[in-house]
C-alpha positions in Angstrom: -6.9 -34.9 50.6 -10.8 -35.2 49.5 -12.2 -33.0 47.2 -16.3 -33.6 47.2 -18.4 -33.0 43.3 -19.9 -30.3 44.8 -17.1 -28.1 45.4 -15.6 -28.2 41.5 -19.5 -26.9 40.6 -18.6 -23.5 38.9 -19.6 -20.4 40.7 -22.2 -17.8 39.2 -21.2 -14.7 36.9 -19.8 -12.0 38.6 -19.8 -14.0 42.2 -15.7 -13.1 43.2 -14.1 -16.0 45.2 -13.2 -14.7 48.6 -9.4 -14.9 49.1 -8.4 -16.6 52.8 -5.3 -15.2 54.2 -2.6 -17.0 53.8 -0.9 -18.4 56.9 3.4 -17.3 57.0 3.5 -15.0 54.1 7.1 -13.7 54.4 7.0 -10.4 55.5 8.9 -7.9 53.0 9.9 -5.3 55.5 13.8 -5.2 56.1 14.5 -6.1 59.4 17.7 -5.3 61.3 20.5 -7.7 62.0 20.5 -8.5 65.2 24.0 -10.4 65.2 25.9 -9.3 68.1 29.0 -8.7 66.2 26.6 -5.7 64.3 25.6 -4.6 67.3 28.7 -4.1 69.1 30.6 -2.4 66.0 27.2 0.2 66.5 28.1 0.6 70.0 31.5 1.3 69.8 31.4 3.9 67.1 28.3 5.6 68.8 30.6 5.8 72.0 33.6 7.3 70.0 31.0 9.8 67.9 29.9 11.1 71.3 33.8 11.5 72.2 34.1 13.4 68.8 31.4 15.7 69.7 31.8 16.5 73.4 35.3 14.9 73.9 37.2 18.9 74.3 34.3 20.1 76.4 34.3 17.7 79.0 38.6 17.3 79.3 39.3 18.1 82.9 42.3 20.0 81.7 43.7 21.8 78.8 46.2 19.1 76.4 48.7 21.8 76.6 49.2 22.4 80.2 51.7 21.4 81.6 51.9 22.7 85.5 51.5 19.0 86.6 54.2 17.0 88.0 56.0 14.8 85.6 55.6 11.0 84.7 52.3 10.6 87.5 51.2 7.1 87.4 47.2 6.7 86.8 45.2 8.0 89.9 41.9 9.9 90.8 43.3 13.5 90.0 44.8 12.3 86.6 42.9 9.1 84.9 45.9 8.3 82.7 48.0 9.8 84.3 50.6 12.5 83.2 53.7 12.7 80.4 57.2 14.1 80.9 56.1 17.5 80.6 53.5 17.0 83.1 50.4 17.1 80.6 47.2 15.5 81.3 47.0 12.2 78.9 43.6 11.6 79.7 42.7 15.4 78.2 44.6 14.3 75.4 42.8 11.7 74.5 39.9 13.6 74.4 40.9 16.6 72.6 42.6 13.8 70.1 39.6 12.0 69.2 37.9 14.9 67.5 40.5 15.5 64.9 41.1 11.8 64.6 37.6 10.8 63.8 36.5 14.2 61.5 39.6 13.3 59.5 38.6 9.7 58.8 34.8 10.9 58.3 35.9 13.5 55.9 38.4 11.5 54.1 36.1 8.5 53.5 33.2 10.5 52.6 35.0 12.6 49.6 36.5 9.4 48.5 33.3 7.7 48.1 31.1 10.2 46.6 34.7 9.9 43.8 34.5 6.2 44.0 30.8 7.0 42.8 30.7 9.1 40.3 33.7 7.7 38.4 32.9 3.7 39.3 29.1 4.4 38.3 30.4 7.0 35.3 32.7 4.2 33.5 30.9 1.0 34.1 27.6 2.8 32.4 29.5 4.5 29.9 31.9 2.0 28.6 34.2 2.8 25.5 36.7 5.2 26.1 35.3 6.8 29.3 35.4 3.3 30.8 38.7 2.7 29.8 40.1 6.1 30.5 38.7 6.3 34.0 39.7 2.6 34.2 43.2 3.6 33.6 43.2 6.2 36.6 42.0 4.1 38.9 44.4 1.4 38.1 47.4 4.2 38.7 46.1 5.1 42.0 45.8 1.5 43.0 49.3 0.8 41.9 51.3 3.9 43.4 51.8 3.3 47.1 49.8 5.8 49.6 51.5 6.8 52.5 54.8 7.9 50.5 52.5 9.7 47.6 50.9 11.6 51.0 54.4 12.4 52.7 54.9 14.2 49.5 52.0 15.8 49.4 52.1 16.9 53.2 55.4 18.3 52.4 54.4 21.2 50.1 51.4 22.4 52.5 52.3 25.6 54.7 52.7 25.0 57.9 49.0 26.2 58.8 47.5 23.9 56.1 49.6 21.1 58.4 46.7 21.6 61.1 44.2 21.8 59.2 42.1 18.6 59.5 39.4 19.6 56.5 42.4 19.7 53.9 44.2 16.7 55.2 41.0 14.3 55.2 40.3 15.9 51.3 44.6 14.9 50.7 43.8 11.1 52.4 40.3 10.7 49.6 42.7 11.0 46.8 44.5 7.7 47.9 41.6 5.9 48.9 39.0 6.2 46.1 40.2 4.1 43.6 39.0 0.4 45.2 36.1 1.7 45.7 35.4 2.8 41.8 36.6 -0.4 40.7 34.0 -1.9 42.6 31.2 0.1 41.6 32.2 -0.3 37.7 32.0 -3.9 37.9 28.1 -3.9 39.8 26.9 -1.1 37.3 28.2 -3.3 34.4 25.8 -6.0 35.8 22.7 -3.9 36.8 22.9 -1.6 33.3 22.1 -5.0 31.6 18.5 -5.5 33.9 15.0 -4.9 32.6 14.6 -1.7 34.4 17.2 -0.2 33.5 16.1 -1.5 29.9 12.8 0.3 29.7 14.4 3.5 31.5 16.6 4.4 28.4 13.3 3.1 26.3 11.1 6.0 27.6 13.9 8.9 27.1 15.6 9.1 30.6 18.8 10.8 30.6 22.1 9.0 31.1 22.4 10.6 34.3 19.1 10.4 35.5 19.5 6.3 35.2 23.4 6.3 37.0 22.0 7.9 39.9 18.4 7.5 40.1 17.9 3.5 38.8 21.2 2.2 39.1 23.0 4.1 42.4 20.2 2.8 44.4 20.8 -1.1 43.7 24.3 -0.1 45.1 24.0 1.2 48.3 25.0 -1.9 50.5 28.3 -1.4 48.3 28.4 2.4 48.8 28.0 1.7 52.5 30.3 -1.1 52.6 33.3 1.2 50.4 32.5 3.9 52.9 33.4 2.3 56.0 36.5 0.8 54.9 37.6 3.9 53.0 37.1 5.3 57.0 39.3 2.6 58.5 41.5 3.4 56.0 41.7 7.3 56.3 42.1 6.9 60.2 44.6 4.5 60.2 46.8 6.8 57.0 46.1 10.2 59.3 47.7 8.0 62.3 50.7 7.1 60.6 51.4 10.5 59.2 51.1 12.1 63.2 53.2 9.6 64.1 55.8 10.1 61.8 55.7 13.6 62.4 54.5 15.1 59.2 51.8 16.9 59.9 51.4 19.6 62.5 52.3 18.0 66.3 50.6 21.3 67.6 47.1 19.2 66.9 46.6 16.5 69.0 45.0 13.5 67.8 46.0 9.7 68.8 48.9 9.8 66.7 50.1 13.1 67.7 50.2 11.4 71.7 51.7 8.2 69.7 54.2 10.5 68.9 55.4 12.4 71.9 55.6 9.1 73.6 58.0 7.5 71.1 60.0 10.9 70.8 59.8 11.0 74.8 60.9 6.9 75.3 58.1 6.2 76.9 58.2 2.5 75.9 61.7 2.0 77.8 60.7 4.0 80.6 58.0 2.1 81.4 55.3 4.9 80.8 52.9 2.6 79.2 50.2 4.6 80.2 51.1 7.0 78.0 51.2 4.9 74.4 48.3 2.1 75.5 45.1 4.2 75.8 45.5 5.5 72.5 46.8 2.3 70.6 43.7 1.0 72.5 41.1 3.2 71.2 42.9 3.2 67.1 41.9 -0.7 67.8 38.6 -0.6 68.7 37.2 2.1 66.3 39.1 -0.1 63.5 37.1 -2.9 65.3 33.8 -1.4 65.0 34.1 -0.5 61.3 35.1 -3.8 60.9 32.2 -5.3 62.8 29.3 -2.9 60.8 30.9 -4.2 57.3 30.3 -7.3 58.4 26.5 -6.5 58.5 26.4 -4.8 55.3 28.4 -7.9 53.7 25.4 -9.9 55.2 23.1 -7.8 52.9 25.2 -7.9 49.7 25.9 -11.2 49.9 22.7 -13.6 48.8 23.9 -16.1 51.0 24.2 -14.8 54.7 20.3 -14.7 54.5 20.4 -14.6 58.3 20.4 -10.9 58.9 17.1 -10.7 58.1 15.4 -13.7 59.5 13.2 -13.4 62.8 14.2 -16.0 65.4 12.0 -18.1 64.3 13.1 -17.9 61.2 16.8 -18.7 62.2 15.1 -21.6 64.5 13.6 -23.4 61.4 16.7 -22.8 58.9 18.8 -24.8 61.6 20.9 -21.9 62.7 22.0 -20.9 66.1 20.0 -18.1 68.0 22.9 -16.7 70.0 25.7 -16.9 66.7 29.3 -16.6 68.4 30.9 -13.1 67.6 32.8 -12.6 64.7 30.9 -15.7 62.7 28.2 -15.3 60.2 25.3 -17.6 59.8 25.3 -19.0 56.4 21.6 -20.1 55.2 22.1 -23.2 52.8 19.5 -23.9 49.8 17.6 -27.5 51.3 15.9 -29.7 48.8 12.0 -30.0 49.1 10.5 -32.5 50.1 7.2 -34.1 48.7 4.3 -33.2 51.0 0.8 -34.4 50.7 -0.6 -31.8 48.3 2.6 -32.4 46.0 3.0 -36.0 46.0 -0.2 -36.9 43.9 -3.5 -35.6 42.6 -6.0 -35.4 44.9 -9.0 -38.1 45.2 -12.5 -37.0 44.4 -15.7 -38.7 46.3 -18.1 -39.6 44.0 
């Protein structure tokens, strides 16, 4: 690079130099992942959120009617086709899918705002709030779930059984406790950052900075506890219907789990009576699964490719087209000495 004499010549008082743009400034805007393994866990929970809403509205038939003739194999009249009774399955998959999402959204909800307040609370706090909420989370990570819930169940009334609100609440108080453990050790890390710093210099309150300078550097986590806690919930309300605990007069996928078992549908051959719900439990447990993967891509510093452009993927060497299930991992590359680095410049004289 040449640099003439004239160019160095200082500039007059008050004259500004103008500033050129410069060419690829990163853009700061957070960008979408576009894997495909993100966007298929959206579509399939999207699909099963529309079955939650309108599922019981647009059943062809009630779950509890039975005038149909027994053990029908799949066909036009009857999608699934029908149980020993003569029920509609495909209604019953329907009807099931409200109570079996609501419960999981209820249940993972209540156990993360817990997982919250008590992860945030003790890793801020420290002393003997840290190790006393320490010490309950530890207990309810060490006593096993699904017997502490049979128990539970047990001493409900038969209407509480049914009810899908009180049984999600039940599910949170097995399923905060990973959660909070997680959250203490990130607030133990960000309480010790500048901001947080000059927050408590100025006279903020000690709840002000939990929840308004430190929750916020959390949320990935928070979104990321949330929709395991979910998976969690749905697969601990499935069990419970299937082993008959709570109320069998509500249907949900593990309610239909259970009539087929009770019914020996497996060694009659029925399979259309066990598969379509086993089939659905796996793909909502699938596209959980898939949307922490694109959270994960945002905690972690190192799968930097969910928010690259293409052509940002293009020039970090990665594929554009990443196979499902795989994540991307962006390496640190050494620079490399360009012209303007590799010496000072050469002035014309």
């Amino acid at each position: 690079m040449t640099v003439h004499a004239d160019d160095l010549a200082p500039l007059p008082a008050g004259q500004l130099t103008p500033t050129a743009p410069v060419k690829g400034k990163v853009s700061r805007a957070i960008r979408l992942p576009r894997s495909p393994k993100v966007i298929a866990g959206l579509i399939i929970i999207v699909v099963f959120a529309i079955l939650t809403l309108i599922g019981p509205w647009v059943a062809p038939y009630s779950p509890n009617d039975n005038s149909f003739a027994q053990n029908l194999h799949p066909s036009a009249a009857h999608w699934l086709g029908t149980s020993n009774l003569g029920a509609d399955i495909f209604s019953q998959l329907l009807n099931g899918a409200r109570a079996t999402m609501v419960v999981g959204f209820i249940a993972g909800l209540v156990a993360t705002v817990l997982s919250v307040i008590i992860g945030i609370t003790a890793g801020y706090l420290g002393g003997g709030a840290d190790e006393g909420l320490s010490l309950a989370a530890n207990v309810f990570l060490a006593i096993p779930g699904l017997p502490l819930l049979i128990v539970l169940d047990s001493y409900l009334p038969a209407a509480g059984r049914s009810n899908t609100l009180l049984i999600g609440v039940i599910i949170s108080i097995t399923g905060w406790a990973w959660g909070a453990r997680v959250l203490r050790a990130q607030t133990m890390s960000v309480k010790r950052r500048d901001f947080v710093e000059a927050a408590r210099i100025v006279g903020e309150s000690r709840i002000r900075i939990m929840f308004f300078e430190v929750l916020p550097n959390l949320l990935a986590i928070v979104a990321s506890s949330f929709l395991f806690t979910m998976l969690y919930a749905i697969g601990t309300y499935i069990a419970l219907a299937y082993l008959g605990v709570t109320s069998t007069t509500v249907w949900n996928w593990g309610t239909m789990l259970y009539w087929a078992q009770s019914s020996n549908a497996p060694l009659t051959g029925a399979w259309w009576w066990f598969v379509p719900p086993g089939l659905c439990i796996a793909l909502v447990g699938m596209g959980l699964a898939l949307l922490n993967f694109g959270v994960d891509e945002f905690i972690n510093p190192r799968l930097r490719a969910a928010g690259l452009s293409r052509k940002g993927m293009r020039k970090a060497g990665l594929p554009r087209h990443p196979k499902l299930g795989l994540t991307p991992v962006v390496r640190n590359r050494p620079i490399r000495a360009t012209a303007s680095t590799a010496g000072p410049a050469k002035v014309a004289r």
